[in-house]
C-alpha positions in Angstrom: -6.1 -65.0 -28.7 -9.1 -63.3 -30.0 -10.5 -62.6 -26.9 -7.4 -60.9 -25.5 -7.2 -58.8 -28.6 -10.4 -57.4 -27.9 -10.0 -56.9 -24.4 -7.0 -54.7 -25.3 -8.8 -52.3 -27.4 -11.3 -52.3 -24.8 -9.1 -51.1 -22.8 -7.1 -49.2 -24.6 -10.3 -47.0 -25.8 -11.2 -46.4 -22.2 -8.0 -45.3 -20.9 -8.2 -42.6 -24.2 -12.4 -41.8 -23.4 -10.6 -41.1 -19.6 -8.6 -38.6 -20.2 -11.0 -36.7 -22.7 -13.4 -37.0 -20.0 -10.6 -35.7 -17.3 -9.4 -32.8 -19.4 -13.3 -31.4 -19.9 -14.6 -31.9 -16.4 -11.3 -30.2 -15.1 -12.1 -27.1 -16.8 -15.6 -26.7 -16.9 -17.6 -28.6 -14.2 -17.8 -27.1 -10.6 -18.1 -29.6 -8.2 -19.8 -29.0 -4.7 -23.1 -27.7 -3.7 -24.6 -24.7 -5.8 -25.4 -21.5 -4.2 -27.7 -18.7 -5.2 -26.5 -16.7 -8.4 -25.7 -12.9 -7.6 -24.3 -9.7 -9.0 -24.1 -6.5 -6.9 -22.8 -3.1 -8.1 -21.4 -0.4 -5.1 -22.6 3.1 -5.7 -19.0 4.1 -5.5 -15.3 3.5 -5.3 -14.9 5.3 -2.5 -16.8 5.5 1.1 -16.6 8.0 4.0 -15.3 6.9 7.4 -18.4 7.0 9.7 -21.0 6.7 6.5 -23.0 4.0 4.9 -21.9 2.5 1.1 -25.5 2.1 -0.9 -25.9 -1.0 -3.3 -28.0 -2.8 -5.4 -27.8 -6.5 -5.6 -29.9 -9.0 -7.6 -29.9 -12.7 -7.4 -31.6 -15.6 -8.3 -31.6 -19.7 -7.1 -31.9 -22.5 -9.3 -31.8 -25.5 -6.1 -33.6 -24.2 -3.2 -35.0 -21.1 -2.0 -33.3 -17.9 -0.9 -32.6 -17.6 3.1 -30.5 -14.3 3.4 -27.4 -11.7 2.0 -24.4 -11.3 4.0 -21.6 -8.1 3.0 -18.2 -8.9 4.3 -15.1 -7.1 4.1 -11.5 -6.9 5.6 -9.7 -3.7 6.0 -6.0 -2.8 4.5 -4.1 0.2 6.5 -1.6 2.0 4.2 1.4 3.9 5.1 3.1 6.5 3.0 6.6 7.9 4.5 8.7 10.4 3.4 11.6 13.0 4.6 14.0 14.6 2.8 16.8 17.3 3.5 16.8 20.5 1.5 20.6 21.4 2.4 22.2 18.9 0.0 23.1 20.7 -3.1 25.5 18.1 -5.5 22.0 15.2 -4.8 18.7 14.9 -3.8 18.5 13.1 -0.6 15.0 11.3 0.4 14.1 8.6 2.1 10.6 7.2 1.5 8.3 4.1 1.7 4.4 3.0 1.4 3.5 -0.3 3.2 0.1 -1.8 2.7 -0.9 -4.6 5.9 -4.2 -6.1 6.4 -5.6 -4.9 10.0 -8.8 -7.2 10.0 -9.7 -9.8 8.0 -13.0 -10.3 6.1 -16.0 -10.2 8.6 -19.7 -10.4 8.6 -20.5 -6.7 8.2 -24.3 -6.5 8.0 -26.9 -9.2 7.4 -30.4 -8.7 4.9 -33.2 -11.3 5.1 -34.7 -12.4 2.3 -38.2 -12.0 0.7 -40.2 -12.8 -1.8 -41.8 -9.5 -2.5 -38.3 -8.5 -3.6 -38.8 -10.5 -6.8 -38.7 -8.6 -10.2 -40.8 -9.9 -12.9 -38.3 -7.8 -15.7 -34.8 -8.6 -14.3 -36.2 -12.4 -13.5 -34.7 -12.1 -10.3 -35.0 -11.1 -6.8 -33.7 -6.7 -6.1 -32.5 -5.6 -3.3 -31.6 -1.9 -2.3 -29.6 -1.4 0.7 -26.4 -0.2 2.2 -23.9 -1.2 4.9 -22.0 0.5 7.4 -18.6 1.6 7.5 -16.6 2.1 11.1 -16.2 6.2 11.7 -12.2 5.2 13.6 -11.1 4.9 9.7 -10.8 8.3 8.9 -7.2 9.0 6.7 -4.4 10.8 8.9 -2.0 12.9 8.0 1.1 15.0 9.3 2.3 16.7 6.6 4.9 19.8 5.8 4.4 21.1 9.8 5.1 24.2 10.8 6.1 22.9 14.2 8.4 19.9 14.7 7.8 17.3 17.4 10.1 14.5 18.1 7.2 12.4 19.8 5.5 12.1 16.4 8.7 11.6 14.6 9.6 8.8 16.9 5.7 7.3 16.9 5.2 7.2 13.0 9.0 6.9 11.6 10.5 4.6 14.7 12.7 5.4 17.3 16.4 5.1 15.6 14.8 6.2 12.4 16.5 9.7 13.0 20.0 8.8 13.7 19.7 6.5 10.9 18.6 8.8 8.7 21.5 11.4 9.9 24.1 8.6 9.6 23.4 7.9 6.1 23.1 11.1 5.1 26.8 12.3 6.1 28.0 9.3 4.4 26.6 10.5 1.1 27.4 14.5 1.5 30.1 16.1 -1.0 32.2 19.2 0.2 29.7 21.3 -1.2 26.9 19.6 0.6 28.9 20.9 4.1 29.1 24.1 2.7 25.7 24.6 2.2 24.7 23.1 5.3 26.9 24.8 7.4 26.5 28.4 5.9 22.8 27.9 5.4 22.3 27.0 9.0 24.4 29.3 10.3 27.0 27.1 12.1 29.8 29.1 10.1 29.8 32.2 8.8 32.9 31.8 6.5 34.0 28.4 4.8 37.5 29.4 3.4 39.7 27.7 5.8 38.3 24.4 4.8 38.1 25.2 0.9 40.9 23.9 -1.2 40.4 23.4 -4.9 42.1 21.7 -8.2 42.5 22.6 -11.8 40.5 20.2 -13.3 41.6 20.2 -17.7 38.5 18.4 -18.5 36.3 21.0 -17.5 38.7 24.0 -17.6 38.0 25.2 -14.3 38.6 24.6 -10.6 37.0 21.7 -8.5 36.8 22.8 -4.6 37.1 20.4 -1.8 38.3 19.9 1.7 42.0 20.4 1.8 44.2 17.1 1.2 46.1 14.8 3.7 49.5 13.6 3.3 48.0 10.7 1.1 46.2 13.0 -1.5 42.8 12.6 -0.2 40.2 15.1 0.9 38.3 13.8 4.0 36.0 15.4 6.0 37.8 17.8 8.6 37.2 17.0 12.0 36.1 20.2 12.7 33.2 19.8 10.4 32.3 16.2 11.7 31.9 17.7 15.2 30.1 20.7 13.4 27.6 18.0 11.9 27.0 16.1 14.8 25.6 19.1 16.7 23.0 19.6 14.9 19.6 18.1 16.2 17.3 16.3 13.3 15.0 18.9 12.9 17.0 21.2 11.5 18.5 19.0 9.2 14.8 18.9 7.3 13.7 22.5 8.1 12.8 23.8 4.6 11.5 27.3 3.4 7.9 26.3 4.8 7.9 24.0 6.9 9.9 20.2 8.2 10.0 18.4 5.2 8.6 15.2 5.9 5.6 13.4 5.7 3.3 10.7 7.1 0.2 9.2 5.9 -2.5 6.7 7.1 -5.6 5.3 4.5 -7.5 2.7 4.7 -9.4 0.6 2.4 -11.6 -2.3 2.1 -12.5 -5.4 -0.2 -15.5 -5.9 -0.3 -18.1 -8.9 -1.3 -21.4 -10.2 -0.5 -22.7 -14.0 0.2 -26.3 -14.8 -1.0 -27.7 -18.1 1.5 -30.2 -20.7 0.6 -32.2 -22.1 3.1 -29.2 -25.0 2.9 -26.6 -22.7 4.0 -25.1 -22.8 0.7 -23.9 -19.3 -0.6 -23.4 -17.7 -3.6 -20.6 -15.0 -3.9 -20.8 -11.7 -5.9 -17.1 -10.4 -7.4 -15.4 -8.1 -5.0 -15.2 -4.5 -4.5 -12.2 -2.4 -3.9 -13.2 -0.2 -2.2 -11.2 3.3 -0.9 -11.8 5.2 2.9 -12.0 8.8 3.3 
């Protein structure tokens, strides 16, 4: 009975010395083969398309000797939409939208060989000044406020039913002073009187215009003006003062980080860079 009394606490204590042991390991020991140690700072946040992006990098090993550095980066294209039509009056109508996608993902940009002559008695580690290349078909686009309208464009950067779309919703927003606007401002009418009614509204102690009423009370959009709004192409729906009022952009950008090999294979990886192309 002794025996199996002791045996218990044995146990017992080595179930409890477990999971201390669990708990620590878990959140401080890295498991796996250790790489080189390295910190690298990017002379900038932002690079030119068709330039090089200088940087210094230092490192050190601890297991086995240094082999070579690698920088890798993907690239992220960036769209930013928008269009909007100046003839609404009663609400601001504009449609717009940024999307972010990854085109390529992280690649082996450029490679750096080590050597010992890079090591630096003061920083106890090995320097290296360098730069990598960055791809000159990144360059930023964009078509913005133009002067002349082209429907090939439109279709190629918005879609191709993004214009009736856009017309569609838009008449299914528009208040009778929206029409009126419209139609006077573009010169489809010349006089909107014959489809002007109005009501005494208490409240606000003056009249409220709208399209004349049907047999049920409501105002609906005369078929006249339906035909009216039909007719006109996209274009001029977005014509403002200076120039079509829309606008598309493309940017890219990068992440960037760099591996430091031993003559294992192992690597060692810097934090990343975010890193902007204009």
């Amino acid at each position: 009975m002794k025996t199996n009394f002791i045996i218990l606490l044995t146990l017992l204590g080595f179930v409890f010395i477990s999971c201390e042991k669990h708990d620590f390991f878990d959140e401080n020991v890295i498991t796996g083969n250790i790489g080189p140690q390295a910190y690298w700072e990017v002379e900038s946040s932002t690079v030119g398309s068709g330039s090089v992006m200088p940087f210094n990098l230092q490192y050190y090993t601890t297991v086995e000797d240094a082999d070579h550095s690698e920088v890798w980066y993907n690239i992220v294209e960036t769209q930013e939409k928008s269009v909007s039509c100046p003839w609404v009056t009663s609400f601001t109508y504009s449609v717009s939208s940024i999307k972010s996608e990854e085109k390529r993902i992280s690649q082996k940009i450029k490679e750096y060989p080590h050597s010992l002559s890079a090591w630096s008695d003061s920083l106890h580690a090995y320097s290296l000044k360098a730069d990598f290349p960055v791809s000159n078909t990144l360059s930023p686009f964009s078509w913005s406020k133009p002067e002349v309208f082209e429907y090939d464009k439109m279709e190629m950067y918005f879609g191709a039913g993004f214009m009736v779309q856009f017309k569609d919703s838009l008449y299914n927003l528009m208040k009778f002073a929206d029409y009126k606007n419209m139609m006077l401002g573009i010169g489809l009418l010349e006089d909107f009187k014959q489809y002007t009614d109005s009501t005494y509204d208490a409240n606000s102690d003056d009249y409220v215009y709208h399209f004349p009423k049907d047999a049920s009370g409501n105002t609906p959009v005369p078929a006249e003006i339906t035909n009216l709004y039909s007719s006109i192409p996209f274009d001029r729906l977005i014509e403002g003062a200076s120039g079509y009022n829309v606008e598309f952009k493309r940017t890219y950008s990068m992440v960037a980080i760099l591996r430091v090999y031993d003559k294992r294979g192992v690597y060692g990886t810097t934090e990343s860079k975010g890193i902007d192309i204009n």
